[in-house]
C-alpha positions as a Markdown table, in Angstrom:
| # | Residue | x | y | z |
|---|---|---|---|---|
| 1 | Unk | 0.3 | 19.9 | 10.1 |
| 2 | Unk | 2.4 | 17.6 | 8.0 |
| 3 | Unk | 1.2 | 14.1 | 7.7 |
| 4 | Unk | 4.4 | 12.1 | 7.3 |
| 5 | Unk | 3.2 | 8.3 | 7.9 |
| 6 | Unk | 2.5 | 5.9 | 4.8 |
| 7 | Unk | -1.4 | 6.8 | 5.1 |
| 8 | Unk | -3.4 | 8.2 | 5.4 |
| 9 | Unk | -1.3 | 11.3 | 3.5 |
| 10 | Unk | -0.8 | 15.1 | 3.6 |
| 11 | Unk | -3.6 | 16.2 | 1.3 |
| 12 | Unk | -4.1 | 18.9 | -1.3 |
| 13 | Unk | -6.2 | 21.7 | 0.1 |
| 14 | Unk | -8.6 | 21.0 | -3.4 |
| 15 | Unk | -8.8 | 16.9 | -2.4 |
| 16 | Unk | -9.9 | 18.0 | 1.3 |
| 17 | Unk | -12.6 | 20.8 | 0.2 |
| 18 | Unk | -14.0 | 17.9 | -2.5 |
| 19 | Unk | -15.0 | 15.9 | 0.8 |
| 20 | Unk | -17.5 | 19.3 | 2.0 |
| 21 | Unk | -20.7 | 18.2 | 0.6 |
| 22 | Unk | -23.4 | 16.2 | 0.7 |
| 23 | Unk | -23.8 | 13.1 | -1.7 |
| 24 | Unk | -26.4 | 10.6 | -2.3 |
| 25 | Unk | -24.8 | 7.2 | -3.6 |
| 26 | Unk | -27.9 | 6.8 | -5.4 |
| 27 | Unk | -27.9 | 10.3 | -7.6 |
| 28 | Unk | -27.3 | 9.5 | -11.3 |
| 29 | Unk | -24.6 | 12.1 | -11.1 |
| 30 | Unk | -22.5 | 10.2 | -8.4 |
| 31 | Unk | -23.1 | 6.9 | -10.1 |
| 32 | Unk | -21.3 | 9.2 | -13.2 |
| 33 | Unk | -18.6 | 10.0 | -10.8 |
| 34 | Unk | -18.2 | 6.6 | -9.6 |
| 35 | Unk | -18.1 | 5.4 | -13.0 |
| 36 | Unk | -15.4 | 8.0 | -14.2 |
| 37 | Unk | -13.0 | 7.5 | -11.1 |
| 38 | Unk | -12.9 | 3.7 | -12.0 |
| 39 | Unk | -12.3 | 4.2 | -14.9 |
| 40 | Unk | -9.4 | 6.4 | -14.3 |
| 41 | Unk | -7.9 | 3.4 | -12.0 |
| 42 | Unk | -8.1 | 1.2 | -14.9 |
| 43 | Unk | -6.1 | 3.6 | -17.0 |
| 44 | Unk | -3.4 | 3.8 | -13.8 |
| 45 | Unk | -3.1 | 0.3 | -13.5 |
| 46 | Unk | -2.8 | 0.3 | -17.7 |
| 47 | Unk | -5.9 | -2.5 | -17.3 |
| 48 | Unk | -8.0 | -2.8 | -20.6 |
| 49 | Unk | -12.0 | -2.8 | -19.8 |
| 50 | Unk | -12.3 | -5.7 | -21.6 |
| 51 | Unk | -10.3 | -8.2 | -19.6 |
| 52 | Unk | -10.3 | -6.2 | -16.7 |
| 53 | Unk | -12.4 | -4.5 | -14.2 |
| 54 | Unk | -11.9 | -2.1 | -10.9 |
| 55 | Unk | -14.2 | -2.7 | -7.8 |
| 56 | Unk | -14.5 | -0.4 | -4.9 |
| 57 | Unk | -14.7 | -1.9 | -1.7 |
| 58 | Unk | -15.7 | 0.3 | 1.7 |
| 59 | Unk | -13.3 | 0.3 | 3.9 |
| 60 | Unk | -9.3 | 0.0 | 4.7 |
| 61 | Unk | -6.6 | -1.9 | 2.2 |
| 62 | Unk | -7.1 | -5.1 | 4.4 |
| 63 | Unk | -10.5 | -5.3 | 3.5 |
| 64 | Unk | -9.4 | -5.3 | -0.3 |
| 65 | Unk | -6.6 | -7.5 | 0.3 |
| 66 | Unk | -9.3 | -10.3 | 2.9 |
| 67 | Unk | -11.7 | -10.0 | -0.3 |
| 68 | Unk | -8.8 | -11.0 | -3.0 |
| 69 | Unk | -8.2 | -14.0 | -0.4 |
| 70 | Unk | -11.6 | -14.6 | -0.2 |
| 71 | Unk | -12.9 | -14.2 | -3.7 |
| 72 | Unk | -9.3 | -16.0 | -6.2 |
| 73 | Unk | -8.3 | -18.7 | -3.3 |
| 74 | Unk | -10.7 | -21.6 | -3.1 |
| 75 | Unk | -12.1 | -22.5 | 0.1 |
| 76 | Unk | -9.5 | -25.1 | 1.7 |
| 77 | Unk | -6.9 | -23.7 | -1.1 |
| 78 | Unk | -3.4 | -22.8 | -0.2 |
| 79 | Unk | -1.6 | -19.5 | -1.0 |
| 80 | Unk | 1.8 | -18.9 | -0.4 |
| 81 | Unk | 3.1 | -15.7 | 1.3 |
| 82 | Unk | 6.7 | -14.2 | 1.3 |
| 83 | Unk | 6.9 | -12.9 | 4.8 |
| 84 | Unk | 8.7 | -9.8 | 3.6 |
| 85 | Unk | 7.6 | -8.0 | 7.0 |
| 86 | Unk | 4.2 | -7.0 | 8.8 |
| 87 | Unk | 2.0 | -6.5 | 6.1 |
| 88 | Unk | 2.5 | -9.9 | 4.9 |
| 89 | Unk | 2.3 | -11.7 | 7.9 |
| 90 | Unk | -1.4 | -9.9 | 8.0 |
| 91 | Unk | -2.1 | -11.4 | 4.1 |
| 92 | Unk | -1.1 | -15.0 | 6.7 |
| 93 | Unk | -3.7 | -13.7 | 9.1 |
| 94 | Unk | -6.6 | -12.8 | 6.8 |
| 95 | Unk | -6.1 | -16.0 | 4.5 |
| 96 | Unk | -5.8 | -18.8 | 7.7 |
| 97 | Unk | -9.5 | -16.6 | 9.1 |
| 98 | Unk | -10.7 | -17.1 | 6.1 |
| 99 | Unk | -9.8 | -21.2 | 6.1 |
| 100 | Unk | -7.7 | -20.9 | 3.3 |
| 101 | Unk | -3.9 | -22.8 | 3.9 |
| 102 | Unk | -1.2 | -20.4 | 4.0 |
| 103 | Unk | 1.9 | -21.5 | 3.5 |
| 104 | Unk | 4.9 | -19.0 | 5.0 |
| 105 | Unk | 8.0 | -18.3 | 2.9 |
| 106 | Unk | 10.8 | -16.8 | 5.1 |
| 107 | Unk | 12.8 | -13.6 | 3.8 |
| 108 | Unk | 15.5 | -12.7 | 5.6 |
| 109 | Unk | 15.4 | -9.0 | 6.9 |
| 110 | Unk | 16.5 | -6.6 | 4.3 |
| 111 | Unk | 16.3 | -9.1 | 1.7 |
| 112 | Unk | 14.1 | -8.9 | -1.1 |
| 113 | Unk | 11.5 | -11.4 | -1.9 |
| 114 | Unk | 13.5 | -14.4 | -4.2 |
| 115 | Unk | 12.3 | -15.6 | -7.7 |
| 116 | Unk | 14.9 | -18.7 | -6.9 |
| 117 | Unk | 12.7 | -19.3 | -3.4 |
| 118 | Unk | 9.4 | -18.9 | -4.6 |
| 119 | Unk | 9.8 | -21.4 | -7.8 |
| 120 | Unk | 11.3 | -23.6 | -5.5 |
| 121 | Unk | 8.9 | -23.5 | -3.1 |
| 122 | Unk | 6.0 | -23.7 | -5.8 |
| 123 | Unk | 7.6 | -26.8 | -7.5 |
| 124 | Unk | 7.7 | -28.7 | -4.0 |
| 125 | Unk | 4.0 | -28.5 | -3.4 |
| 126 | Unk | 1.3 | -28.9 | -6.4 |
| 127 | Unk | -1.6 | -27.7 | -3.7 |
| 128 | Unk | -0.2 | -24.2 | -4.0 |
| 129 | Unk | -2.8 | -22.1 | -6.4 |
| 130 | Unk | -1.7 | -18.7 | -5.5 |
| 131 | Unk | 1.3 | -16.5 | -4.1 |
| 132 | Unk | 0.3 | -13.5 | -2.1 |
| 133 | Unk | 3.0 | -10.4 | -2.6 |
| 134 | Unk | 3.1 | -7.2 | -0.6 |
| 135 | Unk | 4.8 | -4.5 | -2.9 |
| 136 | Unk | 5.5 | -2.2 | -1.0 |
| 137 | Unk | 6.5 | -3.2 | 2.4 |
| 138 | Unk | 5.8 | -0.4 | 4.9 |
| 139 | Unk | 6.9 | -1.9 | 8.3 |
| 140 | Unk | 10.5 | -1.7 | 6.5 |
| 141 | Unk | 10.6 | 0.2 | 3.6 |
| 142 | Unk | 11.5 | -2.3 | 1.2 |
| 143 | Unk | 10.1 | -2.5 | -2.1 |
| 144 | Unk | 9.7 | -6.2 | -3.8 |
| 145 | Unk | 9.8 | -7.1 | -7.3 |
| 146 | Unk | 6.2 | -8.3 | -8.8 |
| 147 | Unk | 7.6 | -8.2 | -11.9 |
| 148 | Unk | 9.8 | -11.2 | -11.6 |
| 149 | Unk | 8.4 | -12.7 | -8.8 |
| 150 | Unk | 5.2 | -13.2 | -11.1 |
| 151 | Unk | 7.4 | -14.4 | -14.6 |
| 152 | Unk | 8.0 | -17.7 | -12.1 |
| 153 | Unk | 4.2 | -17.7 | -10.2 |
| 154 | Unk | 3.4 | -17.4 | -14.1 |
| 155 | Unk | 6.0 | -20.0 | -15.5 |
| 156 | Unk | 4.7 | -22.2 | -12.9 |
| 157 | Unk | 0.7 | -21.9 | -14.0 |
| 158 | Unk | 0.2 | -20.5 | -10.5 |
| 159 | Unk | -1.8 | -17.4 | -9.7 |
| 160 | Unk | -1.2 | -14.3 | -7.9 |
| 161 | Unk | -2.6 | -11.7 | -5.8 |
| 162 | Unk | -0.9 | -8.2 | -5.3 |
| 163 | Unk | -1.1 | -5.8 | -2.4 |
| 164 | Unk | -0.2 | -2.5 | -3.7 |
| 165 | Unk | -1.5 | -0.8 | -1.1 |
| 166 | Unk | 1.4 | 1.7 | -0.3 |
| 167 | Unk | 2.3 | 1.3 | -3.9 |
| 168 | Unk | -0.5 | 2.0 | -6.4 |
| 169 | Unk | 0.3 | 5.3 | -8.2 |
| 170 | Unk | 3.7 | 5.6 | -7.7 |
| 171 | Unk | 5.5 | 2.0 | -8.2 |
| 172 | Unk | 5.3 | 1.0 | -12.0 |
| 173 | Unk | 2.4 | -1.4 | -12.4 |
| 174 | Unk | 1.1 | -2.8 | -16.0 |
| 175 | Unk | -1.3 | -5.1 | -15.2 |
| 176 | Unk | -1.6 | -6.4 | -19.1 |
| 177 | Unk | 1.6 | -7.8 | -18.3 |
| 178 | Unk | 0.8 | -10.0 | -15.6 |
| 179 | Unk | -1.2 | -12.5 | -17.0 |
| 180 | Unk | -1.1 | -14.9 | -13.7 |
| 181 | Unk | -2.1 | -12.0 | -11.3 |
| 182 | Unk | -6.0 | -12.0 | -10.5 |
| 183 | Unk | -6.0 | -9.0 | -8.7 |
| 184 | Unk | -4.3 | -5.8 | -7.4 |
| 185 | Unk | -5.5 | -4.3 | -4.3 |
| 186 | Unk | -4.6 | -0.7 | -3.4 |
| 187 | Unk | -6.6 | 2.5 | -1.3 |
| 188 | Unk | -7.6 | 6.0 | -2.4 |
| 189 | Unk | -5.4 | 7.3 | 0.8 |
| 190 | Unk | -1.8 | 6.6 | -0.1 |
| 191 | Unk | -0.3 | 7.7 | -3.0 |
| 192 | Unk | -3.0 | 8.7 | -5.1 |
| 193 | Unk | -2.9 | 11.4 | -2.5 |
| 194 | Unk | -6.9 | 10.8 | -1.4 |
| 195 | Unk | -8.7 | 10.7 | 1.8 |
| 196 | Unk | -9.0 | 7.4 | 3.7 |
| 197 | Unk | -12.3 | 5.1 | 3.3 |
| 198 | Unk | -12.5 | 3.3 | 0.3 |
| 199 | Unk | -10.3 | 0.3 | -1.0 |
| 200 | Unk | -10.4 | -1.0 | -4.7 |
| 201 | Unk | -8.8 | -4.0 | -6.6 |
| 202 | Unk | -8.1 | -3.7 | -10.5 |
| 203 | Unk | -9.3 | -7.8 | -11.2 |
| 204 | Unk | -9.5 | -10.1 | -14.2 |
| 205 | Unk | -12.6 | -10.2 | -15.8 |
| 206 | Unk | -12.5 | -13.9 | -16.5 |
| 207 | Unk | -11.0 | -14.7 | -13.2 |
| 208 | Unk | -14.0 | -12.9 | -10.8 |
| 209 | Unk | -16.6 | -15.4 | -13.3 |
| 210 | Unk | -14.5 | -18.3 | -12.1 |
| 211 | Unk | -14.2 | -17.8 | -9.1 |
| 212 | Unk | -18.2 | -16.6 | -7.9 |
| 213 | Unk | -19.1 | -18.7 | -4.6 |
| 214 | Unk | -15.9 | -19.1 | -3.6 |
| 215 | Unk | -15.7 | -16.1 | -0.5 |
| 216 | Unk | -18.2 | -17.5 | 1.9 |
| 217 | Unk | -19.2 | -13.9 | 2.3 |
| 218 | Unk | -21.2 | -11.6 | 0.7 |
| 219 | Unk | -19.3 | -8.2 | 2.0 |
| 220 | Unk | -15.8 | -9.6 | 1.2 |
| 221 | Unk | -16.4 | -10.7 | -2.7 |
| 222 | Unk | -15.2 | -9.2 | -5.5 |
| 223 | Unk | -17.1 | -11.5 | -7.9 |
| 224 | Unk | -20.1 | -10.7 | -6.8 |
| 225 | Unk | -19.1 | -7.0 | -6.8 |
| 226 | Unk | -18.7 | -7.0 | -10.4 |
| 227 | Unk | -21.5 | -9.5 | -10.9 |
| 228 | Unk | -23.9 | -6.6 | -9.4 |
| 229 | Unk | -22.2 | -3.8 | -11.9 |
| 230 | Unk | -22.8 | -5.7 | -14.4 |
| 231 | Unk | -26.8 | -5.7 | -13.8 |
| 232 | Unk | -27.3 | -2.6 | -12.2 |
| 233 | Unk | -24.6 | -0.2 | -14.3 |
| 234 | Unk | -20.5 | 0.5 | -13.5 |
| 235 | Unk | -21.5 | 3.3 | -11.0 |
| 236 | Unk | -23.4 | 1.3 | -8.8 |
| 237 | Unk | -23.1 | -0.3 | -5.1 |
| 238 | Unk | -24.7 | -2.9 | -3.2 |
| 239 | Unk | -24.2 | -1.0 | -0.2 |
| 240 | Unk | -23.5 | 2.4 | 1.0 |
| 241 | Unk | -20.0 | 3.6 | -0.1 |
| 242 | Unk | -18.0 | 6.1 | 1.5 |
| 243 | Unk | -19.6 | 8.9 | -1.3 |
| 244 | Unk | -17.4 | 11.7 | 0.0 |
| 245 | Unk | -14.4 | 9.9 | -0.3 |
| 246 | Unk | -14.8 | 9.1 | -3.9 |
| 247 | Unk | -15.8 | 12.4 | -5.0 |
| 248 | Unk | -11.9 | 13.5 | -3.3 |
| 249 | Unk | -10.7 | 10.8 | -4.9 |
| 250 | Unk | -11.4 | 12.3 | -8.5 |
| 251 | Unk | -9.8 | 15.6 | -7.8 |
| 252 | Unk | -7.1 | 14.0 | -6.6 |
| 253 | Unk | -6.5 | 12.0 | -10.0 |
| 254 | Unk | -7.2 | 15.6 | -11.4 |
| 255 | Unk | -3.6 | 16.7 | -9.9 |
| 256 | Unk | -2.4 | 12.9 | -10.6 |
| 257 | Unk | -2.8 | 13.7 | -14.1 |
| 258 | Unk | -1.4 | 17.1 | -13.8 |
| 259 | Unk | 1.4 | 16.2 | -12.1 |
| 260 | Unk | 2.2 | 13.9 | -14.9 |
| 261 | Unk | 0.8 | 10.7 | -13.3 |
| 262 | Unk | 2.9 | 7.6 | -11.8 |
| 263 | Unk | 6.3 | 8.7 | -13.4 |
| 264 | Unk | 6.3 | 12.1 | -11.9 |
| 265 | Unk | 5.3 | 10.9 | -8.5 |
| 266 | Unk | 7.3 | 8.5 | -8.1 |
| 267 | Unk | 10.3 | 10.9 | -9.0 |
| 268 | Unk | 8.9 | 13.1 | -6.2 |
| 269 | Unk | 8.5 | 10.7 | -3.6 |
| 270 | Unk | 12.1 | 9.4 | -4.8 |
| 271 | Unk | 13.6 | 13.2 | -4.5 |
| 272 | Unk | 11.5 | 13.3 | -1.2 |
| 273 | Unk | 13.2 | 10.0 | 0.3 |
| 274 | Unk | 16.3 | 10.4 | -0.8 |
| 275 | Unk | 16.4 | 13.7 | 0.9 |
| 276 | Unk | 15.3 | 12.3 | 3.9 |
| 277 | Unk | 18.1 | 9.7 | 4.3 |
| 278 | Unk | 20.9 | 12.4 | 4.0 |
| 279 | Unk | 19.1 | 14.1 | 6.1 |
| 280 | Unk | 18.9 | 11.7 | 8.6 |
| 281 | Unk | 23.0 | 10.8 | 8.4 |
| 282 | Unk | 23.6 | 14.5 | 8.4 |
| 283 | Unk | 21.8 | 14.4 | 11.8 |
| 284 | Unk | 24.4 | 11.2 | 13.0 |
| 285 | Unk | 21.4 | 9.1 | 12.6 |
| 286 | Unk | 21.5 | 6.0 | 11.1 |
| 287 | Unk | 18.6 | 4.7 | 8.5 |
| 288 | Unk | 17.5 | 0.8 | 8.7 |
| 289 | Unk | 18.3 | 0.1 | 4.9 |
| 290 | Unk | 21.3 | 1.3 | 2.5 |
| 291 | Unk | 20.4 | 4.2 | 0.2 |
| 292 | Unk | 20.4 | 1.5 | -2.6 |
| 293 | Unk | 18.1 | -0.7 | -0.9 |
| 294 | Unk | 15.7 | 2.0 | 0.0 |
| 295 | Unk | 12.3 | 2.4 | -1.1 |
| 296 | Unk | 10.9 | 5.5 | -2.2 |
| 297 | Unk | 7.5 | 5.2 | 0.1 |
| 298 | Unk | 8.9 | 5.0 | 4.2 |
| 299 | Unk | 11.9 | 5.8 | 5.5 |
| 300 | Unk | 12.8 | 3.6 | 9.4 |
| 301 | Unk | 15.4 | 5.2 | 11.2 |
| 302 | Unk | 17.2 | 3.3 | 14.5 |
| 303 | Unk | 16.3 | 4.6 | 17.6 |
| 304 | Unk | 19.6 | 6.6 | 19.1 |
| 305 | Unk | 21.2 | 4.7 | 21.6 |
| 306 | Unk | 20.2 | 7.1 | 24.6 |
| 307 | Unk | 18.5 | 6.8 | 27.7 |
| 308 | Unk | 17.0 | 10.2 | 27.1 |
| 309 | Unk | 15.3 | 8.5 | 24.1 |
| 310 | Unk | 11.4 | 8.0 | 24.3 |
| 311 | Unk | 9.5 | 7.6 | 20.9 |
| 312 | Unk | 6.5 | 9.2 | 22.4 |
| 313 | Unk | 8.4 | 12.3 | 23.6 |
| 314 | Unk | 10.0 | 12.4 | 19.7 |
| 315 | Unk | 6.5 | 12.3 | 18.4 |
| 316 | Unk | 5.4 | 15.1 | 20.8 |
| 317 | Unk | 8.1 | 17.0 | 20.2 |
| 318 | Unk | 7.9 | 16.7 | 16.2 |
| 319 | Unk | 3.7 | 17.5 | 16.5 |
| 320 | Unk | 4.9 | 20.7 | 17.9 |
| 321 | Unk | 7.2 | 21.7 | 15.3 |
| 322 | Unk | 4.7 | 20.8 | 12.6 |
| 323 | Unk | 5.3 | 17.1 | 11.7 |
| 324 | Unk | 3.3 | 14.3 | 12.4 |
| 325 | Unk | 5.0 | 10.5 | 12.1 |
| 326 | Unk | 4.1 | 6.8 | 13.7 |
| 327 | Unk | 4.5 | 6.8 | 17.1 |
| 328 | Unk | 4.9 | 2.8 | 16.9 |
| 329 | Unk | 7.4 | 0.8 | 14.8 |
| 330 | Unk | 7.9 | -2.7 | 13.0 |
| 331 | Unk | 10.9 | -3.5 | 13.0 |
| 332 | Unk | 13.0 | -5.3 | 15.0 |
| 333 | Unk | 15.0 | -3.0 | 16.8 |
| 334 | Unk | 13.7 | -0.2 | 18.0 |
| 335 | Unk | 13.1 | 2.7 | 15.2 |
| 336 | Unk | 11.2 | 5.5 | 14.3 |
| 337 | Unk | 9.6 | 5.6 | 10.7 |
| 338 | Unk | 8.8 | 8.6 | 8.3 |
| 339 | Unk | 6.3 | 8.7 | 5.2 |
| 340 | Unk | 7.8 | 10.4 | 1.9 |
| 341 | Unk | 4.2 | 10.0 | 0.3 |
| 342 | Unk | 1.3 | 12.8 | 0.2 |
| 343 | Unk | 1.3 | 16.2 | -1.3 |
| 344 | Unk | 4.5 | 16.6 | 0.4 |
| 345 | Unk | 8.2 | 18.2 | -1.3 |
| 346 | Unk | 11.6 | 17.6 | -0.9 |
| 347 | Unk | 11.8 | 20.6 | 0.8 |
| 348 | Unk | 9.3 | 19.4 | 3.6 |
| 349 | Unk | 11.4 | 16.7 | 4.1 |
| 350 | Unk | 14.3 | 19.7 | 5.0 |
| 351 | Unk | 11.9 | 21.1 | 7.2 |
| 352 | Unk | 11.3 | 17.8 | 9.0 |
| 353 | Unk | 14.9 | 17.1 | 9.3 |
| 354 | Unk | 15.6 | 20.8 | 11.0 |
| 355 | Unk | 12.5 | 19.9 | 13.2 |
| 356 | Unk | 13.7 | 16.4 | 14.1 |
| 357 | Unk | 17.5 | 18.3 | 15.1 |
| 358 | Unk | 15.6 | 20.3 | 17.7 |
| 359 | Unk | 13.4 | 18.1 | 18.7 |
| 360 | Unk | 16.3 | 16.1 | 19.4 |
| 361 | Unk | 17.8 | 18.6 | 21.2 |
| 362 | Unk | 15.1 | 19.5 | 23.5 |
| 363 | Unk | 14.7 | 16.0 | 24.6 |
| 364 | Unk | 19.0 | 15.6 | 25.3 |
| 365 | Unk | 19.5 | 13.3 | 23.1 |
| 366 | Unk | 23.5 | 13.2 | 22.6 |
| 367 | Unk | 23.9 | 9.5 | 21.8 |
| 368 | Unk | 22.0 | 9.5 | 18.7 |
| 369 | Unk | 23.6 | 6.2 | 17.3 |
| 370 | Unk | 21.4 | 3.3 | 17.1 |
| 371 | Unk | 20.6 | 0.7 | 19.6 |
| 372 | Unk | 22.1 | -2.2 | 18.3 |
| 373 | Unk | 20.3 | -5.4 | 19.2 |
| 374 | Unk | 21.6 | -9.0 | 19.5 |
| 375 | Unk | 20.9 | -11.2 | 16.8 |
């Protein structure tokens, strides 16, 4: 079975066999392996261990991103958030929980976050310490532009927080040359290509100092994270991690490396996408973005206009022939979305294009051009 959903991902056979053994969090030969595989993040987010640290964090990307909130944004502080789609609108969630101000900056659909609307909106209110960017957008496909969104966070003396959750490993990331960001939050199960359970952030070292007491919890803080690596040694947790999922996680930075590392999957995932939305217009389906606008980690695709169509029927019918996608969607019209991420080809994405034709097919689907909805 294919797994073609933004993450979790299709897996190497090596990364799932890794997770077959039994691991004590304690041994000094996991706290080795711990040690290594942040180490290796570090080196992927081009981080230097002397201004900057990676913590591991049980648990799902929001857990990562809620601690980044938690730990950078002062308690009572304001963050403002481009709402560049679902995943952003959660950063809103998990800040206003957390009694932190957030602040919402509308982007229209299909847009890309603006460097113009940020500064503006930084310059009209002083309160503002932090911006909060998604990436990589997943409930649209788009893919937003930290680089120059942070030259005006950083022109303004603002900070910022990134989730690179769907975008860690594959997207371009330098983290030396973000001097306003604080943090970067990402999970082994996306395009590293590992198994679902851990999250991690790649932080400032001077930054997590600052900021200790500021989470008002002691699962959901990154300083104190690094405070206790510091004492007790950079393999260390303070509580049980998910052992199995780290010891994956290495191998699967084994074939990072091999593959040639960010560069080399992102022209894969590119080659995988791209493939996808021909292959979707060859079908007389009709993708949500313009090849141009289209990021290299999800492909959304508009529901045909046919009362034959059923999204749950599609999935089914896909399951059977192989393929697994979302059976939900977050867009606004109706759509069905596709993951180009995971140990997956460009000729996978053939084979899921010939499966989504029949499956089409089977269901009588003959309309299969979008449902347009009213603005």
């Amino acid at each position: 079975m294919k797994l073609l959903i933004p993450g979790p991902v299709t897996t190497s056979p090596l990364v799932r066999a890794a997770m077959a053994q039994d691991l004590a969090p304690w041994d000094l030969e996991f706290r080795a392996l711990n040690a290594r595989v942040k180490q290796r993040l570090l080196a992927v987010a081009h981080g230097d261990p002397d201004t900057h640290a990676t913590l591991a964090l049980q648990g799902c990307g929001h857990f990562a991103t809620e601690a980044a909130l938690r730990t950078f944004v002062p308690p009572g502080g304001t963050i403002l958030v481009p709402l560049t789609g679902s995943y952003a609108e959660r950063m809103v969630r998990l800040a206003r929980e957390a009694g932190r101000i957030a602040i919402e900056l509308p982007v229209a659909d299909g847009a890309h976050a603006s460097p113009g609307s940020v500064a503006a909106a930084l310059a009209a209110n002083p309160a503002i310490s932090h911006l909060g960017l998604v990436y990589s957008e997943t409930s649209s496909g788009m893919i937003h532009d930290p680089a120059a969104i942070g030259a005006v966070v950083r022109e303004a003396g603002r900070r910022m927080i990134l989730d690179a959750v769907s975008a860690f490993g594959a997207l371009p990331l330098d983290v030396s040359d973000h001097p306003e960001l604080d943090a970067v939050v990402f999970t082994a199960n996306k395009c590293l290509e590992g198994m679902p359970g851990m999250s991690f952030a790649v932080a400032n070292i001077a930054r997590l100092v600052a900021s200790a007491g500021n989470a008002g919890s002691w699962s959901f803080d990154l300083s104190d994270i690094h405070a206790h690596t510091q004492r007790a040694g950079a393999g260390t947790f303070r509580f049980t991690p998910a052992a199995q999922v780290l010891a994956s996680l290495d191998v699967a930075l084994d074939l990072f490396d091999a593959e040639g590392g960010q560069a080399a999957r992102l022209a894969r995932y590119r080659a995988n996408a791209d493939t996808l939305h021909q292959g979707m217009i060859g079908l007389g389906l009709e993708p949500c973005l313009p090849l141009q606008a289209q990021g290299p980690i999800v492909l959304n695709v508009a529901s045909p206009a046919d009362a034959a169509w059923n999204l749950q029927r599609f999935v089914d019918a896909l399951k059977a022939r192989g393929f697994l996608i979302s059976n939900f969607h977050n867009t606004a019209a109706p759509s069905f979305r596709v993951g180009c991420i995971g140990a997956v080809t460009p000729a996978d994405m053939a084979g899921f294009v010939a499966a989504a034709d029949a499956a089409l097919r089977e269901m009588g689907i003959r309309n299969r051009a979008p449902i347009r909805v009213a603005a």
